[in-house]
N, C-alpha and C positions, 0 to 999 in steps of 0.2 A: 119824218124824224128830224129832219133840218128844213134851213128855211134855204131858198139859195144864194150860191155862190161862185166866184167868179176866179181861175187861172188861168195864167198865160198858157198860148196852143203854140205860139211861134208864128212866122211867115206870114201874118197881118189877122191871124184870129185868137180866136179867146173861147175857153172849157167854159159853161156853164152846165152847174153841178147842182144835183139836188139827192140826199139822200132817204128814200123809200123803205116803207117794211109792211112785208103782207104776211096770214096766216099760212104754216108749211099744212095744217090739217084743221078739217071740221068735224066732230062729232066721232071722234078716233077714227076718221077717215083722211088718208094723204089725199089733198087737193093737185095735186102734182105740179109742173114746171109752169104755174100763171102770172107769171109779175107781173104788178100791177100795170096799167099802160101810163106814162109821163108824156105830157105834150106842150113844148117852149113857143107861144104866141107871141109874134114880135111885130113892133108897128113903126110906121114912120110917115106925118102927114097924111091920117087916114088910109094909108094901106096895113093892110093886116097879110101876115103869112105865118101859118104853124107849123111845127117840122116835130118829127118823132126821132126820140136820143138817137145816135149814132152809136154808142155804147148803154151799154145798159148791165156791165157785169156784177154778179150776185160777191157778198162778201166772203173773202176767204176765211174768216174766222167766229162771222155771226152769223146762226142760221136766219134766213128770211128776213135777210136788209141787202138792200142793193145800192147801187148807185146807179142814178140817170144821169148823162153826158149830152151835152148838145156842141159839138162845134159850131161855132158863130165869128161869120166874118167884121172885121171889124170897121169901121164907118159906115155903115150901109142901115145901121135901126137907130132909135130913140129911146124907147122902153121897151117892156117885156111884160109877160107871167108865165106860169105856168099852170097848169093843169092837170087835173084826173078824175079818177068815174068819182063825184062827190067833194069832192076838193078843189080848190082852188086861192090861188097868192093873190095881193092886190097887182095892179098895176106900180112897175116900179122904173126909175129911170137905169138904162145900162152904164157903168162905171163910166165915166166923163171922159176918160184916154177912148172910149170905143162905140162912143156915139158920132153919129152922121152929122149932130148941129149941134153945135148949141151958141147961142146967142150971146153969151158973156161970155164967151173963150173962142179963140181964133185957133186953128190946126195945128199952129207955129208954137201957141202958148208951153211951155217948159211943165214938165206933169211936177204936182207935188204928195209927195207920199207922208205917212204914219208910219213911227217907227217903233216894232213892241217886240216881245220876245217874253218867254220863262214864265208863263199863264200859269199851268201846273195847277188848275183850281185852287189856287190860293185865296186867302182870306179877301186880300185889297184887292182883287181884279170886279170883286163884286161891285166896286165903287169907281177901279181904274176905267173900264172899258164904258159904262153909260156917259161917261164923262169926255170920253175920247170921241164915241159916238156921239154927242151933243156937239162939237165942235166938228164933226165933221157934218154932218145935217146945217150949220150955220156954215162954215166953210171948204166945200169939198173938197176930197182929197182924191187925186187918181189911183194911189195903189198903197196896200200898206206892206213896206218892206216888215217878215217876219222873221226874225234871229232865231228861229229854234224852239223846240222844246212847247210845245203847243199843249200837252199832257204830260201825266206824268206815267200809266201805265196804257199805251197805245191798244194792248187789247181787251182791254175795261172798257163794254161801250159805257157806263155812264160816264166816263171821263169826258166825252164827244160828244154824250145828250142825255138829259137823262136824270142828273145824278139831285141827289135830294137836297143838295147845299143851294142849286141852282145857278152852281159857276164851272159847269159842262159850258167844254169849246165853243161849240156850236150854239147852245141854249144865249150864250151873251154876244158873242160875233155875227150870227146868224137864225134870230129863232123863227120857230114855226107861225108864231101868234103874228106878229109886224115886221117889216122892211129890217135890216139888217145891216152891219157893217160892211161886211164881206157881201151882202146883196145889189151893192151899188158901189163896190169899189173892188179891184182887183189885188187880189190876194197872192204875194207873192213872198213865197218861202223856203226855207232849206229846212236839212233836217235837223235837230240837236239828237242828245246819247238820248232823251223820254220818249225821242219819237220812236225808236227802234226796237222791236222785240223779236224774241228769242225764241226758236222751239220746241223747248223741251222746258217742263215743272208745272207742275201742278194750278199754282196759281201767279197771276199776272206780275207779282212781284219776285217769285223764285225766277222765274222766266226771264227779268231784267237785270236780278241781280246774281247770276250763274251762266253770263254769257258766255260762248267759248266759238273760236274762231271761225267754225266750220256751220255753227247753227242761228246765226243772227241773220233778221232780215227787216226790210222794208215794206213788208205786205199791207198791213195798214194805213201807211204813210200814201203809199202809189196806187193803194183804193181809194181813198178819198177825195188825193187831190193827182189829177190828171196834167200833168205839166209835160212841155215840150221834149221831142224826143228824138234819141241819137238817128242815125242813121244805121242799120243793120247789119253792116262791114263795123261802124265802132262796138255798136253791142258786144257780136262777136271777139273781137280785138278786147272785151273789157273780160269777159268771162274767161279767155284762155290765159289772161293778165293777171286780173285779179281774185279771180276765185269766186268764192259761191256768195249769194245776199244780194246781189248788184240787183237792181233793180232800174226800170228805165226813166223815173224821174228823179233820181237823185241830185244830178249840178245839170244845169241849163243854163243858155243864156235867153234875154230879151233885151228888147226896144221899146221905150216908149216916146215918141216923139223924138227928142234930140239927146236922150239920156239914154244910155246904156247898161244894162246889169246883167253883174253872173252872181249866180246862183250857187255856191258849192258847196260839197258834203263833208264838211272840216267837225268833225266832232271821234272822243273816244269814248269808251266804257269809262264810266267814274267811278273810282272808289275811294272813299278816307285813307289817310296815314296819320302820324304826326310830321307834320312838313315843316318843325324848327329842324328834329334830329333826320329828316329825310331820310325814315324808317315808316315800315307798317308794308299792308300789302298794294298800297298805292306802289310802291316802289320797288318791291322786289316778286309780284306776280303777273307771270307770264299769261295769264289768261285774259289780264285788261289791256285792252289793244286797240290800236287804232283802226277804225271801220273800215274806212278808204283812203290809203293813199293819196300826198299831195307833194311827195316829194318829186325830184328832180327824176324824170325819165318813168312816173308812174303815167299810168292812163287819164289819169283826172288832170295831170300836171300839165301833160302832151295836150289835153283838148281845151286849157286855159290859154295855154303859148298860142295855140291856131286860134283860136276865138280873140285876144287881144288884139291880135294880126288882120282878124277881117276887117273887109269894108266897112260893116255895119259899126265896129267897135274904133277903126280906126277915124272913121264920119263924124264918132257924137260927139257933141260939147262935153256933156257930162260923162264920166264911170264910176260906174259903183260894181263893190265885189260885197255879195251877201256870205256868213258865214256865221255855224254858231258858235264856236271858239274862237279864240280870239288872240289876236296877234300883241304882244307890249300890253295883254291884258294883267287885270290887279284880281285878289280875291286868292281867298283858301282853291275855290275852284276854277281855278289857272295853275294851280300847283299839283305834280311837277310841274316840268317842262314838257313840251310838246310832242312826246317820244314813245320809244317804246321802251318796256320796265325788261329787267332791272337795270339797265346802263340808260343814264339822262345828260350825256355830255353836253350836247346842245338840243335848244328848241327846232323842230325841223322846220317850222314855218316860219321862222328869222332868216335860216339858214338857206331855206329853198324856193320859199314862197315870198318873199320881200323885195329879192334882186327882179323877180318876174313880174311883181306890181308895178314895180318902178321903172324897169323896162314899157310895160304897157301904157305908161303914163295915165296908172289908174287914181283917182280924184278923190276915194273915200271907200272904209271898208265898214263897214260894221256886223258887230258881231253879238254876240247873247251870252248865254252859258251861267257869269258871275253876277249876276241880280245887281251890279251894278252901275246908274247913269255917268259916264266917265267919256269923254273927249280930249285929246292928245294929236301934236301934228309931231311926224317924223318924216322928215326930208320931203318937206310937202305934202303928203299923204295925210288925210285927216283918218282916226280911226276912234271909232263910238262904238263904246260896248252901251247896249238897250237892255231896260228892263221894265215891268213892269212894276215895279218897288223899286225901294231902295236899298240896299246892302244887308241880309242879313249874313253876310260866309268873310268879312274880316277883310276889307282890301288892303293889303300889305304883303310885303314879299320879305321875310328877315334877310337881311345881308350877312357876312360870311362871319363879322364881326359881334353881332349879333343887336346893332343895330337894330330899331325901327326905320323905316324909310318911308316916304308915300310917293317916292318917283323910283320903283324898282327897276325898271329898264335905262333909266338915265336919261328919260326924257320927261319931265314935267306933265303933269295934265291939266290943261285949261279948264277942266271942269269934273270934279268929282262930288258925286252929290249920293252920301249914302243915309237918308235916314231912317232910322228901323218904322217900321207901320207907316211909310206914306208913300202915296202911288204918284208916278211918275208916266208920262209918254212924250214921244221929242214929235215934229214935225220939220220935215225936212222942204225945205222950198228953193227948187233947182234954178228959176230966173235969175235973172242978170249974174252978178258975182256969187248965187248962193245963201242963202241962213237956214241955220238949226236952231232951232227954238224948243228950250226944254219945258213942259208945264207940271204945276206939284199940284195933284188931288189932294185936296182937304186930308187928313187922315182921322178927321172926327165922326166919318161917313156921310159927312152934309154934301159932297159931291162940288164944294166950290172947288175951283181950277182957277191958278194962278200963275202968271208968266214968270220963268224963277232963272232962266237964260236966254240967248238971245245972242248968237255969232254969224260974221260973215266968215263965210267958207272959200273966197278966195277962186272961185274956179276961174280958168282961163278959157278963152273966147278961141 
């Protein structure tokens, strides 16, 4: 159903992921429990070794699709495929951060990622992503940071493969037929409000849009993509905390080389108001809520303080905090404030999560959510909201006065780039000081990519 792909395991490996689907019956007869068999052939200097998934769980929500999991250590292979009875991927090289050699990159080399978010089968991803993927086929990239919001209703498989538009997740990041984005580069993600589904209604969208506190979760999100995981005294400690949905890849951190990232699960339920009179049910229903906690003394908050703290975090050149709302973010969807309805006195990720960046001496956040390309520095901090387009949701925040403004936080942005129908991706390149490099897809569907920014970031040694 997918082609493969690749998330961080933690502790020097990496998930390689490939999603399966066999018949549940033949001839109105149950076949009973046979998943197909998947088998990951990995080579290096003519040696060859093939290992069978280490997981292999069936989906929670589709019958007869599964996922196969390979833990795979890292520097130790070259390329790969995989296989099964009648099938088989080309030979491909493994994501550049997790190969044994390679010859134009030294160990020490600083990884550089792709920065995307807010897919959502929209129209211009059809044009964004071949384009992102040509430029990484010419210039590799070790990992693409992703902001969020990968679908739009998470238990639609065709949102994830499938779908007749032909701009299913998977079908353009990772297809069946060639090599892939995510098949050569590592995929590293959190979750936005699209990722998350609910369970209870009928169909995929009453389900997203009738969340309520007790019934949301991550099932879809932590079948597909396998990411690094707590330790089982935190689990514990997060269920008696925080209640039910928690799932165990939600915030993580990693390493890659000299650069450091966490991962967190910073997103709410969305809903419209009118946000001049900051009225409607964006503002005064108690059932849109925040997923998980980031304030000060929650579980997420507690394992960001120790993670800034470790070795590993306090060693790197670089830090990055992944997330898909966004902090000093613009747009109708950053409004309200960061809270819970119906009292919005303050944003809580100003208020709780800002002192804890900058204690951490964290280097750069970004985030998704508002479909819009936006970079801003505040007290050194650079913080990039990604998207895959440009602005269609209004970046502007009215002031009290009623005012337009286009610096609602009081901090200027170095780069705000919203235009309606044209696709955008950044490329983040962590060597020496740093650059973000923004590029604009044609939006006449001709697929030219044009360098449209271009900053140093400043990072310190």
């Amino acid at each position: 159903m997918t082609g493969p792909y690749w998330t961080p395991a933690g502790e020097g490996s990496v998930w390689a992921s490939l999603i399966l689907a066999f018949p549940l019956e033949k001839h109105g007869q149950e076949l009973g429990s046979l998943p197909p068999q998947a088998v990951l052939e990995l080579k290096r200097r003519g040696q060859t070794a093939r290992f069978l998934p280490d997981e292999q769980p069936p989906s929670p929500v589709w019958p007869g699709v599964l996922a196969a999991r390979f833990q795979v250590e890292c520097k130790r292979w070259d390329s790969y495929r995989m296989l099964g009875k009648r099938w088989e991927t080309a030979w491909m090289s493994l994501p550049r951060s997790c190969r044994a050699d390679d010859p134009d990159r030294s160990p020490e080399t600083p990884p550089e990622f792709l920065i995307l978010s807010d897919l959502q089968l929209l129209p211009l991803i059809a044009s964004t992503i071949p384009a992102a993927m040509d430029r990484h086929l010419k210039d590799p990239v070790d990992g693409v940071l992703f902001a969020g919001d990968m679908v739009t209703h998470p238990e639609r498989r065709e949102d994830w493969w499938g779908d007749s538009t032909g701009r299913s997740f998977f079908d353009l990041t990772s297809p069946v037929a060639s090599p892939g984005l995510l098949a050569t580069s590592l995929l590293i993600p959190c979750p936005g409000n699209h990722d998350i589904s609910s369970a209870y209604g009928a169909t995929a969208e009453e389900r997203f849009d009738n969340v309520k506190p007790d019934d949301w979760n991550l099932r879809v999100y932590s079948h597909l993509f396998p990411l690094p995981r707590h330790s089982a005294a935190f689990q514990e400690l997060r269920r008696n905390v925080a209640g039910p949905g928690i799932g165990p890849s939600d915030y993580y951190a990693n390493r890659l080389g000299d650069v450091w990232i966490g991962s967190l699960f910073v997103t709410r339920a969305y809903v419209s108001g009118n946000h001049d009179a900051c009225t409607g049910p964006a503002y005064e229903s108690p059932g849109r809520f925040i997923f998980e906690p980031v304030t000060m003394g929650s579980p997420q908050y507690r394992w960001l303080e120790e993670q800034l703290r470790s070795p590993a975090c306090r060693s790197a050149r670089v830090r990055i905090v992944l997330m898909h709302h966004g902090i000093y973010a613009q747009g109708h969807s950053a409004l309200p404030p960061f809270g819970y309805p119906p009292d919005y006195e303050e944003d809580l990720l100003v208020r709780d999560l800002v002192p804890l960046l900058k204690e951490g001496c964290v280097d750069l956040v970004v985030n998704g959510h508002n479909h819009i390309v936006n970079h801003r520095i505040v007290d050194g901090i650079h913080y990039v909201e990604s998207s895959h387009t440009g602005v269609t949701y209004q970046p502007y925040k009215r002031l009290p006065d009623g005012e337009w403004s286009p610096e609602p936080w009081g901090h200027p942005s170095r780069l705000l780039m919203h235009e309606p129908d044209t696709g955008f991706f950044s490329i983040l390149h962590t060597n020496g000081v740093g650059r973000l490099q923004t590029f604009r897809v044609d939006p006449g569907g001709r697929g030219a990519v044009s360098l449209v920014d271009e900053t140093v970031l400043d990072f310190t040694f």
